[in-house]
Each structure stands twice: as structure tokens, then as C-alpha cells.
mmCIF file as gemmi writes it, N, C-alpha and C atoms, coordinates in Angstrom:
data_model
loop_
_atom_site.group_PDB
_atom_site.id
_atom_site.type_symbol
_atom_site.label_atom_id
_atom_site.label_alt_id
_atom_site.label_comp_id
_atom_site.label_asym_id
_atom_site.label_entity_id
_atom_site.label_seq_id
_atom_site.pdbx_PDB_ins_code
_atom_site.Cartn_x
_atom_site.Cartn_y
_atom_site.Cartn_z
_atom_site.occupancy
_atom_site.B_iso_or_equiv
_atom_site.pdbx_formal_charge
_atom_site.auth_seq_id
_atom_site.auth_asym_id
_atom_site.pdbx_PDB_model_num
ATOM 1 N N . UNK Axp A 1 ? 119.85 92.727 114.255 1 0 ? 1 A 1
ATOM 2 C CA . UNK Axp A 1 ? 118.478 92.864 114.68 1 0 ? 1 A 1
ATOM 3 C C . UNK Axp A 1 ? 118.491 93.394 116.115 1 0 ? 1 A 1
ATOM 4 N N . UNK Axp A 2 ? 117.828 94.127 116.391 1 0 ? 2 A 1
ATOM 5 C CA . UNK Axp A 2 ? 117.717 95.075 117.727 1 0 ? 2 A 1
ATOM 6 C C . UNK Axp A 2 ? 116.805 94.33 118.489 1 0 ? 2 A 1
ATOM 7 N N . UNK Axp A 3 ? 116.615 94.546 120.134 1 0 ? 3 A 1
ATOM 8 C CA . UNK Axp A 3 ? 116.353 93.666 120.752 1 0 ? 3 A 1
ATOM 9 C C . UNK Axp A 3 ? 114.588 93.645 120.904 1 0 ? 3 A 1
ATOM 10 N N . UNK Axp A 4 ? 113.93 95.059 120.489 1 0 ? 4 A 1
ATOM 11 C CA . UNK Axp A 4 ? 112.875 94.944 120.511 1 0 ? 4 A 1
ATOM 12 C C . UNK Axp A 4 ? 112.137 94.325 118.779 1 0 ? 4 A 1
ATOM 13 N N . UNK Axp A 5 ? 112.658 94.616 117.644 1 0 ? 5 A 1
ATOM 14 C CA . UNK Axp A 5 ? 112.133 93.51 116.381 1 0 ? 5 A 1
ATOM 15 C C . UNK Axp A 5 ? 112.886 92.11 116.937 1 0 ? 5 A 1
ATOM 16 N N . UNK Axp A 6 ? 113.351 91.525 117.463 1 0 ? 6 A 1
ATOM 17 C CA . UNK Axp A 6 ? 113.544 89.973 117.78 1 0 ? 6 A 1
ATOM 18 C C . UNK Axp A 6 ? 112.244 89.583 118.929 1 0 ? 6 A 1
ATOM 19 N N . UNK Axp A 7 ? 112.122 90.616 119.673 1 0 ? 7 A 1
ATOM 20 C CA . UNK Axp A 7 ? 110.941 90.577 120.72 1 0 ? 7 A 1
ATOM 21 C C . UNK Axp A 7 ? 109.836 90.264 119.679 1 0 ? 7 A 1
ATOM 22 N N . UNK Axp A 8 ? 109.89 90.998 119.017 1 0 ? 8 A 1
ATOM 23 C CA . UNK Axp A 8 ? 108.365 91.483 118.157 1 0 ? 8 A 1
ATOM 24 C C . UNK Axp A 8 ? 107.65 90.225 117.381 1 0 ? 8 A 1
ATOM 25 N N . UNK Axp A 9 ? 108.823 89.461 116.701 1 0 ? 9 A 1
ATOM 26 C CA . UNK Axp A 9 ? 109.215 88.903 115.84 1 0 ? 9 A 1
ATOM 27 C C . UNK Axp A 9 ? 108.98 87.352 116.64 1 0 ? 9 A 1
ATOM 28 N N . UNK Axp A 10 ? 109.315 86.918 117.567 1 0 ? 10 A 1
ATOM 29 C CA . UNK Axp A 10 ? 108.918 85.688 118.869 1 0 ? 10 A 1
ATOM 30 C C . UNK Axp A 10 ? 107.895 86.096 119.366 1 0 ? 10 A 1
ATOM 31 N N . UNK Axp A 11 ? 107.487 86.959 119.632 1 0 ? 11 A 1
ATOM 32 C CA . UNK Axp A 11 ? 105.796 87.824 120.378 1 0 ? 11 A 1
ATOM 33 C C . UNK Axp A 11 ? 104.747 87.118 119.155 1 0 ? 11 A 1
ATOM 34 N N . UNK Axp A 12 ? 105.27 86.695 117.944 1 0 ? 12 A 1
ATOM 35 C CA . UNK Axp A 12 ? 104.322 86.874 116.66 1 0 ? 12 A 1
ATOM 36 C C . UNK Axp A 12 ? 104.214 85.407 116.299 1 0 ? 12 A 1
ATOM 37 N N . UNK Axp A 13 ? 105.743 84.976 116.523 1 0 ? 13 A 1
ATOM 38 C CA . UNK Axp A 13 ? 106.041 83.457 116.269 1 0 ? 13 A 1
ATOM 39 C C . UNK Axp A 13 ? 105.15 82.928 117.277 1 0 ? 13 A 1
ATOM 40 N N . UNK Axp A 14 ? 104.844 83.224 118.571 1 0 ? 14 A 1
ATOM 41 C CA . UNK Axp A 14 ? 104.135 82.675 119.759 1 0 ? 14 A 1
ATOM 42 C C . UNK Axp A 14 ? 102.883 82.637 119.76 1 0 ? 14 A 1
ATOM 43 N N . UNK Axp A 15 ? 102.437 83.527 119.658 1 0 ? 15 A 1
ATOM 44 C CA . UNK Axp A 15 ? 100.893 84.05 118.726 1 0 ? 15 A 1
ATOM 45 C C . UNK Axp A 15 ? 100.653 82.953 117.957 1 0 ? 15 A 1
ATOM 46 N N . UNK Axp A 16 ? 101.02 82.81 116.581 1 0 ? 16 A 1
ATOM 47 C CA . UNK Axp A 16 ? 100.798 82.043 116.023 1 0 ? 16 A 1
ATOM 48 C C . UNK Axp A 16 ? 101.14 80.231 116.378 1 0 ? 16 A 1
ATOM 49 N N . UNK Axp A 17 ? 101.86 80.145 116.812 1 0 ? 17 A 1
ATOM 50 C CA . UNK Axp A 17 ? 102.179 78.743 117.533 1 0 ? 17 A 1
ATOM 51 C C . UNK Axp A 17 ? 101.211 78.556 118.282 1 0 ? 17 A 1
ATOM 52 N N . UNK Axp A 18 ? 100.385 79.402 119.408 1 0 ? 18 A 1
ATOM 53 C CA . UNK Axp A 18 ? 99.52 78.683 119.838 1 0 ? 18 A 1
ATOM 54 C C . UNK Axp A 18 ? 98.16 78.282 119.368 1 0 ? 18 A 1
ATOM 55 N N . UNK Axp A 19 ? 97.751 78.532 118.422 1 0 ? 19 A 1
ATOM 56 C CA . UNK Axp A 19 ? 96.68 78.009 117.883 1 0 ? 19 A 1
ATOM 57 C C . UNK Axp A 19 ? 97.322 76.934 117.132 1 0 ? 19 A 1
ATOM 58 N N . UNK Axp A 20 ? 98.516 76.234 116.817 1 0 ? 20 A 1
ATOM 59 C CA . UNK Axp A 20 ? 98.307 75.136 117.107 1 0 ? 20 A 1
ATOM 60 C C . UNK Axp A 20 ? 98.877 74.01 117.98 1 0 ? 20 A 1
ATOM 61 N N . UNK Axp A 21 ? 99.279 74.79 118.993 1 0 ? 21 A 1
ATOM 62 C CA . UNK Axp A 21 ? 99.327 73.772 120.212 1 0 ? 21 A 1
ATOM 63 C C . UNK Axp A 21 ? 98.072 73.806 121.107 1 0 ? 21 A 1
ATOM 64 N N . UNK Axp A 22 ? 97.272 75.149 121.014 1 0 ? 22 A 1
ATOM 65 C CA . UNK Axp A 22 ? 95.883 75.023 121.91 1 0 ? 22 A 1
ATOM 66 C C . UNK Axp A 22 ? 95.137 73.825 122.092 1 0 ? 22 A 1
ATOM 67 N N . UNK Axp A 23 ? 94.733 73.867 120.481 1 0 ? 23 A 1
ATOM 68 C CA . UNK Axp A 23 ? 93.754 72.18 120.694 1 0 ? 23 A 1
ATOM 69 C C . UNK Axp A 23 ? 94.225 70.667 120.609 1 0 ? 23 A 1
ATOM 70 N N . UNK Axp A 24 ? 95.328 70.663 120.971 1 0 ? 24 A 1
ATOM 71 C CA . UNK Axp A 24 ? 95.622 69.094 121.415 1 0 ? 24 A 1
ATOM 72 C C . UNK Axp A 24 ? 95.413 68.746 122.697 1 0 ? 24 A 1
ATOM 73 N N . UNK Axp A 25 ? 94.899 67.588 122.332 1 0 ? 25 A 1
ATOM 74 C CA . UNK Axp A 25 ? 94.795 67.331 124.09 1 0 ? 25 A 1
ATOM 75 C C . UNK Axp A 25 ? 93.429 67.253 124.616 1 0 ? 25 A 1
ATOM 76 N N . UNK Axp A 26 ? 92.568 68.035 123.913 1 0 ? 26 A 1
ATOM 77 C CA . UNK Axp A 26 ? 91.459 68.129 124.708 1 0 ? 26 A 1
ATOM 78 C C . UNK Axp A 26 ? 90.199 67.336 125.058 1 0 ? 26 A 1
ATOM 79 N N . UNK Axp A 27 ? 89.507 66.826 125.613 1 0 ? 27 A 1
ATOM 80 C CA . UNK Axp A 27 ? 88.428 66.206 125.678 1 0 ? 27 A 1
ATOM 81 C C . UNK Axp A 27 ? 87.094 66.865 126 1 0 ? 27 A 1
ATOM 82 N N . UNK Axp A 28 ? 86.147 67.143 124.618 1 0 ? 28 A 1
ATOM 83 C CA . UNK Axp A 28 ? 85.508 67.782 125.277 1 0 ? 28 A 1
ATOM 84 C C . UNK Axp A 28 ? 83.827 67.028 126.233 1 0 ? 28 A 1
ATOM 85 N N . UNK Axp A 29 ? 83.385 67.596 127.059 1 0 ? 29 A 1
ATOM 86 C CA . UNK Axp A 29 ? 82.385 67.667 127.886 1 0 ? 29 A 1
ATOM 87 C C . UNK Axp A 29 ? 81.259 66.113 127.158 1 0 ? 29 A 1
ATOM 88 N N . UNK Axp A 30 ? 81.15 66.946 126 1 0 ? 30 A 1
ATOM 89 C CA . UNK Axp A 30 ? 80.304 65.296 124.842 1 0 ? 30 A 1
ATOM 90 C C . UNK Axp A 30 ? 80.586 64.099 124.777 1 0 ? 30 A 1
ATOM 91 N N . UNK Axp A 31 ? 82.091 64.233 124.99 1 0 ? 31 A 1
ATOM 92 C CA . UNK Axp A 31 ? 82.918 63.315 124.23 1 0 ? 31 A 1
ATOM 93 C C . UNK Axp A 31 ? 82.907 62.165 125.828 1 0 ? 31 A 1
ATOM 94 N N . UNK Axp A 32 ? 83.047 62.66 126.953 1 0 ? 32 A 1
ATOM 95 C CA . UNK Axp A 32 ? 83.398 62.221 127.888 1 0 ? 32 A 1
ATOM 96 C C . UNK Axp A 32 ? 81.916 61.622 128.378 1 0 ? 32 A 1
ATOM 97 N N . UNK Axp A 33 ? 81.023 62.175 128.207 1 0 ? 33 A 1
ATOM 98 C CA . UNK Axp A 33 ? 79.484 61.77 128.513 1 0 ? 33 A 1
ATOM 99 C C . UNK Axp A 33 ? 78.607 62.848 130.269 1 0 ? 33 A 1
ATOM 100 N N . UNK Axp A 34 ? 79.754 64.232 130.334 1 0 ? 34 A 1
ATOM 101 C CA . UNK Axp A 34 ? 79.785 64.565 131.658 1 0 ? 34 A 1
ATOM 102 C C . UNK Axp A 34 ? 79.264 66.193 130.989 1 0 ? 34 A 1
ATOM 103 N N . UNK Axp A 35 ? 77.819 66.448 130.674 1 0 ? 35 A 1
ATOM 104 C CA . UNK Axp A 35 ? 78.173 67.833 130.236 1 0 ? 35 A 1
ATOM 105 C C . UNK Axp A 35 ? 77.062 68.301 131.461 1 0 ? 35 A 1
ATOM 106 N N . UNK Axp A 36 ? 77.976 69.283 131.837 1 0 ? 36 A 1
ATOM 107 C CA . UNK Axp A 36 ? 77.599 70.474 133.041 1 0 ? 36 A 1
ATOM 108 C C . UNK Axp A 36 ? 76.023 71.173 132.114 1 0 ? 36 A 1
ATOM 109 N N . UNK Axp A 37 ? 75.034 71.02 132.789 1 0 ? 37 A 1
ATOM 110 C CA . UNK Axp A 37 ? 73.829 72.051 132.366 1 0 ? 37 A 1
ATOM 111 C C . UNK Axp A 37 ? 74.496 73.158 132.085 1 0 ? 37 A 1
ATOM 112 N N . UNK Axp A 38 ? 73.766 73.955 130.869 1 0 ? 38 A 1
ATOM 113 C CA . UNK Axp A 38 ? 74.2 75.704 131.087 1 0 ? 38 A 1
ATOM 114 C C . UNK Axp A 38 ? 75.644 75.738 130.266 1 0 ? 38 A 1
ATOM 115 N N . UNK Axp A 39 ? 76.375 74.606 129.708 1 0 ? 39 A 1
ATOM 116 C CA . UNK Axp A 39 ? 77.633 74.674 129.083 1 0 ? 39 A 1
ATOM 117 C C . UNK Axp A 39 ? 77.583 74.828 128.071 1 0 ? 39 A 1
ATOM 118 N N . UNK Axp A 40 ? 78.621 74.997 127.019 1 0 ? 40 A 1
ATOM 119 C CA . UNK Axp A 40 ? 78.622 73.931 125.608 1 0 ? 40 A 1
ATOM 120 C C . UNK Axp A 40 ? 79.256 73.235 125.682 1 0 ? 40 A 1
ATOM 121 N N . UNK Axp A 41 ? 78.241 71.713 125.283 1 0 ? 41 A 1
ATOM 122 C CA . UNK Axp A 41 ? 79.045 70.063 124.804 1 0 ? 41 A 1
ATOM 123 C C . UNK Axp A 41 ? 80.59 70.047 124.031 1 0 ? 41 A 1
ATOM 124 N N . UNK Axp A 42 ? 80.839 71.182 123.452 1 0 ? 42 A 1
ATOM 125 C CA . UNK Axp A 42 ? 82.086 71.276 123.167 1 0 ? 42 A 1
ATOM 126 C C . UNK Axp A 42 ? 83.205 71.87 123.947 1 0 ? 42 A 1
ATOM 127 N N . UNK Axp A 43 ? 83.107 71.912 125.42 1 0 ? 43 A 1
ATOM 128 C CA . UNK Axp A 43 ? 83.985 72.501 125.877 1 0 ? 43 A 1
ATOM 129 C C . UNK Axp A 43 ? 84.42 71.809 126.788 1 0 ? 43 A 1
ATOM 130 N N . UNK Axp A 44 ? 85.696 71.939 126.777 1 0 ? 44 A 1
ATOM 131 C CA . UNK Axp A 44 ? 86.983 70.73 127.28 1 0 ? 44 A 1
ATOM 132 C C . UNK Axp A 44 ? 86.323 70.971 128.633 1 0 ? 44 A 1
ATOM 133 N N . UNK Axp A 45 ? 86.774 69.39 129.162 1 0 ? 45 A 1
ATOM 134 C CA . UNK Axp A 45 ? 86.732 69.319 130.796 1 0 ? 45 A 1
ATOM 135 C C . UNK Axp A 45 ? 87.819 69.687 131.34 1 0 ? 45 A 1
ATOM 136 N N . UNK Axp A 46 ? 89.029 69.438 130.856 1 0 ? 46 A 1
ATOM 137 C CA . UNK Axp A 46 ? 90.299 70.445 131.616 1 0 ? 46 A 1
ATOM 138 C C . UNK Axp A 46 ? 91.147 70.558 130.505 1 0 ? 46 A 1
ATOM 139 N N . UNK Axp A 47 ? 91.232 71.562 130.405 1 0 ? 47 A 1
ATOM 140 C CA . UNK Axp A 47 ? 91.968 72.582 129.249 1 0 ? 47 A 1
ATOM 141 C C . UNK Axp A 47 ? 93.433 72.421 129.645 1 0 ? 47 A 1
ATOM 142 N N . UNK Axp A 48 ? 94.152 72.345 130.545 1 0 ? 48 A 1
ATOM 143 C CA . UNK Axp A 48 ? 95.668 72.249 130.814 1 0 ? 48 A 1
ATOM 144 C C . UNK Axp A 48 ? 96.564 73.018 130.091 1 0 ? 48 A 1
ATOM 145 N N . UNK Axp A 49 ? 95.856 74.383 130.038 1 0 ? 49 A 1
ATOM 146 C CA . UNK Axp A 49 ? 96.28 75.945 129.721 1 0 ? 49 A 1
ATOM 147 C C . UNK Axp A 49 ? 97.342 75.789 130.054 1 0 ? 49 A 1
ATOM 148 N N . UNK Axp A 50 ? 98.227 75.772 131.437 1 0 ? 50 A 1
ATOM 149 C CA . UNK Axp A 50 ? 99.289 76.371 131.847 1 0 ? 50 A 1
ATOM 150 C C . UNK Axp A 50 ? 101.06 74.995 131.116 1 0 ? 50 A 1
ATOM 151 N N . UNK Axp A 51 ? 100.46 73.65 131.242 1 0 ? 51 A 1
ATOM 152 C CA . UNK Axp A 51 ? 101.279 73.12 130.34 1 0 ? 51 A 1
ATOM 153 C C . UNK Axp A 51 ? 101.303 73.002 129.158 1 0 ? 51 A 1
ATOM 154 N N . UNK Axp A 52 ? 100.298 73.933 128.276 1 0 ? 52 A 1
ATOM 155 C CA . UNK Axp A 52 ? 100.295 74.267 126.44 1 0 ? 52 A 1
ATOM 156 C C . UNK Axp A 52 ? 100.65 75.479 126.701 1 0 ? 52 A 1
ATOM 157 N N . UNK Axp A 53 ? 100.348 76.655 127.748 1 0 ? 53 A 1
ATOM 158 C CA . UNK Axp A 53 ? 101.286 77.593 127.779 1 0 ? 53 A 1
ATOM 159 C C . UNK Axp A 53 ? 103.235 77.381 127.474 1 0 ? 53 A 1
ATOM 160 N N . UNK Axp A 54 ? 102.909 76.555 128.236 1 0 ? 54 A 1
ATOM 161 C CA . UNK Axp A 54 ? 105.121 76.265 128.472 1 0 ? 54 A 1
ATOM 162 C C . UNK Axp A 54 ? 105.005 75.221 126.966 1 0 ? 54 A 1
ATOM 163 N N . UNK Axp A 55 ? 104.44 74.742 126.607 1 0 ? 55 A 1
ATOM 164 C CA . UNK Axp A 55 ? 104.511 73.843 125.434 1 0 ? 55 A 1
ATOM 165 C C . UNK Axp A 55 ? 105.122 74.458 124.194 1 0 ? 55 A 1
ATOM 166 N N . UNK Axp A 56 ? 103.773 75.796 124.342 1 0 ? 56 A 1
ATOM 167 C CA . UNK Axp A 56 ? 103.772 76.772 123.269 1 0 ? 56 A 1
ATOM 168 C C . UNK Axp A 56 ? 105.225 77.686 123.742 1 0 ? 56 A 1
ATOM 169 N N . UNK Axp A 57 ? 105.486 78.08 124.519 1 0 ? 57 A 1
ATOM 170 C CA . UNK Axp A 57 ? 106.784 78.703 124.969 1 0 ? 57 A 1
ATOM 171 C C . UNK Axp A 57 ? 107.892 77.903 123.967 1 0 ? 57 A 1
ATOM 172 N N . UNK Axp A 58 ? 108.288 76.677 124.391 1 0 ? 58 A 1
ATOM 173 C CA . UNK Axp A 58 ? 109.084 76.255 123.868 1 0 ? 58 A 1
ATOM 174 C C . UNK Axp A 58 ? 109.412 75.942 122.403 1 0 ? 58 A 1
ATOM 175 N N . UNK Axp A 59 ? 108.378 75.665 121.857 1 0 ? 59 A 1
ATOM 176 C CA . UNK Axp A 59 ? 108.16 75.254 120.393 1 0 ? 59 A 1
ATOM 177 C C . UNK Axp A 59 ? 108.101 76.724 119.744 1 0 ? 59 A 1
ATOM 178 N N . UNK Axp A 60 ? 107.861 77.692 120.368 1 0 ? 60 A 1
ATOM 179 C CA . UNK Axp A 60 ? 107.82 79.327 119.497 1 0 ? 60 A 1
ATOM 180 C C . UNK Axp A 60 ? 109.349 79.725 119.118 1 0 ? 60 A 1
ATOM 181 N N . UNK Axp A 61 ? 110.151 79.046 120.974 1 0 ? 61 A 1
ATOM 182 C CA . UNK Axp A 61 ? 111.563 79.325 120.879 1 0 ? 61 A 1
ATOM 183 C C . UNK Axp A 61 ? 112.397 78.566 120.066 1 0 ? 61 A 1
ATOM 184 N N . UNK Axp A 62 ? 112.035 77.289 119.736 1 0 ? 62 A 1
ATOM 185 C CA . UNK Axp A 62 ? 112.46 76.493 118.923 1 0 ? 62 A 1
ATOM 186 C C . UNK Axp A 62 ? 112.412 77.205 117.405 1 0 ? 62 A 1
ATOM 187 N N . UNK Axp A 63 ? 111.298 77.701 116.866 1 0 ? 63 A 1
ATOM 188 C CA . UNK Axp A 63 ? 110.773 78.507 115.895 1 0 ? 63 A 1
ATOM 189 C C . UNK Axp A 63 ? 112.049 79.128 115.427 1 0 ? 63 A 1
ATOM 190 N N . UNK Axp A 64 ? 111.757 80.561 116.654 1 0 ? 64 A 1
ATOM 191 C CA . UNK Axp A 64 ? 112.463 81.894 117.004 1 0 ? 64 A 1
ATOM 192 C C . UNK Axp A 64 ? 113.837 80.949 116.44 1 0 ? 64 A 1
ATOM 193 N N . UNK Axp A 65 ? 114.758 80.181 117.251 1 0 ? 65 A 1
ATOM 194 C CA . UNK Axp A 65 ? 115.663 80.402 116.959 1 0 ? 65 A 1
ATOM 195 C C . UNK Axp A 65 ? 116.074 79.6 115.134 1 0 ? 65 A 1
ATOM 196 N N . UNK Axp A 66 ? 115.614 78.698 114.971 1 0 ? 66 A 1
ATOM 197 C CA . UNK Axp A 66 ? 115.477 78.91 113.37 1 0 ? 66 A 1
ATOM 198 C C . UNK Axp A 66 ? 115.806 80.133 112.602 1 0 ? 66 A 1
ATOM 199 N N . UNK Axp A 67 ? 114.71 81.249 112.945 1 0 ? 67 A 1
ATOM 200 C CA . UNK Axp A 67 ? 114.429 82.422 112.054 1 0 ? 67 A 1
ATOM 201 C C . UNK Axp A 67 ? 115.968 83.194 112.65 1 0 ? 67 A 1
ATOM 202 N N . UNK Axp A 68 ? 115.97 82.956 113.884 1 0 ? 68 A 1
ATOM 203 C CA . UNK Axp A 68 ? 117.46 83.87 113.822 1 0 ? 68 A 1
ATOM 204 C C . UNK Axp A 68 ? 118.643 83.34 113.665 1 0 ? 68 A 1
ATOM 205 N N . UNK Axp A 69 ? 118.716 82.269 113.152 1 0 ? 69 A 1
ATOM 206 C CA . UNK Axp A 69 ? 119.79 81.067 112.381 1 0 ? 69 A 1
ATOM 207 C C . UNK Axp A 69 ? 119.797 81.636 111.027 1 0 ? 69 A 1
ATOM 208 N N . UNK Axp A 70 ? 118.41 81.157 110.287 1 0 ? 70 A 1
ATOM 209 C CA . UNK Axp A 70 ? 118.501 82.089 108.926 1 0 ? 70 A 1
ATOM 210 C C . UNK Axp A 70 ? 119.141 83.455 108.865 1 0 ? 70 A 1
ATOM 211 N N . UNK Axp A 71 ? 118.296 84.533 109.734 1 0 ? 71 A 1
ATOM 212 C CA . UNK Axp A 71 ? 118.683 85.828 109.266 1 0 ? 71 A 1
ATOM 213 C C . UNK Axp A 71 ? 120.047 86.351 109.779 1 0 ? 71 A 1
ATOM 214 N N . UNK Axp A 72 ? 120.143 86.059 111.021 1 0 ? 72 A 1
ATOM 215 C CA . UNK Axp A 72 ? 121.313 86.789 111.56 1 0 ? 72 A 1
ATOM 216 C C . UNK Axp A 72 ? 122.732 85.84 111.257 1 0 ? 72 A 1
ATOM 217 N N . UNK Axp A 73 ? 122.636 84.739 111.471 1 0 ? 73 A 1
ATOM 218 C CA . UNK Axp A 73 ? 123.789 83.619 111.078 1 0 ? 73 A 1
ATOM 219 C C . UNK Axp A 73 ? 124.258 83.567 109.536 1 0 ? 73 A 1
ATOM 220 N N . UNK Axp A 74 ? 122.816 83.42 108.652 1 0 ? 74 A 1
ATOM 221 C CA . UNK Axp A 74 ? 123.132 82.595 107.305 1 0 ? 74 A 1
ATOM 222 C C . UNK Axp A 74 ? 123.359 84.304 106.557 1 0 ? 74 A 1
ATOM 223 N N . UNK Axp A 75 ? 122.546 85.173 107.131 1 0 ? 75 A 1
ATOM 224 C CA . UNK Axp A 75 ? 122.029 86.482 106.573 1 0 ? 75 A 1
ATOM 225 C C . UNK Axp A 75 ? 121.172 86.481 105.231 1 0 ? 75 A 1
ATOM 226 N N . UNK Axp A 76 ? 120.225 85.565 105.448 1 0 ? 76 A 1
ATOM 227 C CA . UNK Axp A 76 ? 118.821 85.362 104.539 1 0 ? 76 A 1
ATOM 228 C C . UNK Axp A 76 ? 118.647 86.549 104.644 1 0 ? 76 A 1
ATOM 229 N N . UNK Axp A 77 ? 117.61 86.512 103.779 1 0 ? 77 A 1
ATOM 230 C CA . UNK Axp A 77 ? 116.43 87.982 103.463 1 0 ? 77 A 1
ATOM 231 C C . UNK Axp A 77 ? 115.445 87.691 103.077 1 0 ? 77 A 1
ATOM 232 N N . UNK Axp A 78 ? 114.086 88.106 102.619 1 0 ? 78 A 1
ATOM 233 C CA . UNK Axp A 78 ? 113.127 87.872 102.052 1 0 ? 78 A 1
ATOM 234 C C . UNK Axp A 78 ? 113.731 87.688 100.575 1 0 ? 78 A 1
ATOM 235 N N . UNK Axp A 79 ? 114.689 88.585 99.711 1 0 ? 79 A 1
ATOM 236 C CA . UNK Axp A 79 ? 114.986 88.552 98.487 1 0 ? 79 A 1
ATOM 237 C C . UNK Axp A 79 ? 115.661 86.994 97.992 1 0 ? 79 A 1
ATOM 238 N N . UNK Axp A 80 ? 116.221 86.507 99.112 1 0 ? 80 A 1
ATOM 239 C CA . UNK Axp A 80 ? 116.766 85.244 98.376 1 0 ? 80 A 1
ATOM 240 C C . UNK Axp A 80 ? 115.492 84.172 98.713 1 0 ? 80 A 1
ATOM 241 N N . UNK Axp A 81 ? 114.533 84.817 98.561 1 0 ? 81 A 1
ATOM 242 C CA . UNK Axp A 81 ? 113.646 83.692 98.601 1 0 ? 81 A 1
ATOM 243 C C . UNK Axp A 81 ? 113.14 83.726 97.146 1 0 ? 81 A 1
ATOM 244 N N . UNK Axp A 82 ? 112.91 82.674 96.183 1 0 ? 82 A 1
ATOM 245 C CA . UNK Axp A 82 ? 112.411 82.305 94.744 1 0 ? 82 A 1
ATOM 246 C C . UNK Axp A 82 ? 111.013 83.036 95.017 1 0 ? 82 A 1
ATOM 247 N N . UNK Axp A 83 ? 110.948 83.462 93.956 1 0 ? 83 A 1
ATOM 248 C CA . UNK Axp A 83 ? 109.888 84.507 93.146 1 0 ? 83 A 1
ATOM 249 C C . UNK Axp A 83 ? 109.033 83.236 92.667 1 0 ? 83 A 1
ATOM 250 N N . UNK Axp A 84 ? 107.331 83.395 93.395 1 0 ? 84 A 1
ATOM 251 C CA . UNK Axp A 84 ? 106.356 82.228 93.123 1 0 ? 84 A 1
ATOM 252 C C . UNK Axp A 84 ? 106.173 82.178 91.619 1 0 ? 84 A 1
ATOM 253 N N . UNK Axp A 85 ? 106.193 83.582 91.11 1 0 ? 85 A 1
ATOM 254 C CA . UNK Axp A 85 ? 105.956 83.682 89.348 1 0 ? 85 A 1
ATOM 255 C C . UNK Axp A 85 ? 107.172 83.259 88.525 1 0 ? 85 A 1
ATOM 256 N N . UNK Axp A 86 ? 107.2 83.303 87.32 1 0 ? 86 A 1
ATOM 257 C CA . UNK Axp A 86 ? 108.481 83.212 86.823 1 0 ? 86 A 1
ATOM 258 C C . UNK Axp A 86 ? 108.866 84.681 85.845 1 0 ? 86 A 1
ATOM 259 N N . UNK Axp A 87 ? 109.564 84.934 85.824 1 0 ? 87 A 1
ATOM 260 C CA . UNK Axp A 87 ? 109.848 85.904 84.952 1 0 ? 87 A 1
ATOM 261 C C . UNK Axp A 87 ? 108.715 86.793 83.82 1 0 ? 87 A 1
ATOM 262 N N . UNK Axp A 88 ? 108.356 85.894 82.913 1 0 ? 88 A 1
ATOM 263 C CA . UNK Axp A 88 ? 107.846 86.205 81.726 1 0 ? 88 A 1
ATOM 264 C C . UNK Axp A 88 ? 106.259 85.931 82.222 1 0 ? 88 A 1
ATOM 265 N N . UNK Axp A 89 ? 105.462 85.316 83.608 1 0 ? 89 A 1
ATOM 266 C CA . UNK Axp A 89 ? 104.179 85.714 84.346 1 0 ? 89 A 1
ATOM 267 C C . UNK Axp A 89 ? 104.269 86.306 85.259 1 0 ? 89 A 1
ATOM 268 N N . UNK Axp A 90 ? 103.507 87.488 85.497 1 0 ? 90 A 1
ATOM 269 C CA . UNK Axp A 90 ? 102.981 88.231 86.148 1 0 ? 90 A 1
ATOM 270 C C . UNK Axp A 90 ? 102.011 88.264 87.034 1 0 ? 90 A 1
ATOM 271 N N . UNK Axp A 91 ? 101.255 88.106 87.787 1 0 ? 91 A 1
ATOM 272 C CA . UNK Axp A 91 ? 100.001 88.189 88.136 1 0 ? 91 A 1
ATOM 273 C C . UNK Axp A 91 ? 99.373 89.737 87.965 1 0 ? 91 A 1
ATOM 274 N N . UNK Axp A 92 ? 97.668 89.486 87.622 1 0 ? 92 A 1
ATOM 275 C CA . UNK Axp A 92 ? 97.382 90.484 87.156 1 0 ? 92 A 1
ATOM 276 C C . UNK Axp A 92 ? 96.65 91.773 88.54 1 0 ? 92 A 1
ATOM 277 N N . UNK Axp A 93 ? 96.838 92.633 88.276 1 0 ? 93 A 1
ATOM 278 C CA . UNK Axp A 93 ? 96.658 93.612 89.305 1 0 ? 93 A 1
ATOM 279 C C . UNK Axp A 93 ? 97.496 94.433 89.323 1 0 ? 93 A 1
């Protein structure tokens, strides 16, 4: 794997990891009994972006290196993955 599809490939794993490390944690504005006029009641009083940033960092890399355990170590593929149908069903389309 070349160094920009492993980039691509953790760029995507990260992406997706943070939606679900984003919303832990949060308390929002309602919940606390403190809502700023002009807000929405659903929006966190401190978001602590920059430690779910490094959260999400780590847990993507944790990911990442999984996927490059499988492919590059074990040399998985998509093909040795079981076929959801079986032989003799098809899906139609």
C-alpha cells in the first residue's frame, strides 16, 4: 500500500470515528438549566473539541492499524470476505 491510499484510507477511518466520539460528553445548555437567550437549548455548554479531537486521533489510529494488520500483514482482501448470499440466492437487480 503506497503512502498516499494508507493516508486516504485513516483520513476516512477518522472521518468516520468522529461522529462517534463527537457526542460523548456533552451537556447540553437545557440539561444544565443555563440557556444563553438567542441559542439552541440543545447546545453543549463546553464542547471540549480539542480533547475529542486527540480522542478521535487515537481511536482512528487504533482503527488504522487493525486495517493494516489485516491487509498488509495477514494479506486479507475484500474476496476472502463470505459472500452475504449463498450460492444458489441471488439478489434481484
Amino acid at each position: 500500500m503506497s503512502f498516499f491510499t494508507g493516508f486516504a484510507v485513516y483520513f476516512i477511518i477518522w472521518w468516520v470515528t468522529l461522529f462517534i466520539v463527537l457526542p460523548h460528553g456533552n451537556s447540553s445548555q437545557a440539561e444544565m438549566g443555563e440557556v444563553v437567550p438567542g441559542t439552541d437549548p440543545g447546545a453543549p455548554i463546553i464542547s471540549k473539541l480539542p480533547q475529542k479531537l486527540l480522542i478521535n486521533t487515537l481511536v482512528a489510529g487504533l482503527v488504522y492499524g487493525l486495517y493494516w494488520l489485516a491487509t498488509s500483514y495477514y494479506g486479507w482482501t475484500f474476496a476472502d470476505i463470505p459472500s452475504v448470499f449463498p450460492d444458489d440466492i441471488q439478489p434481484r437487480g
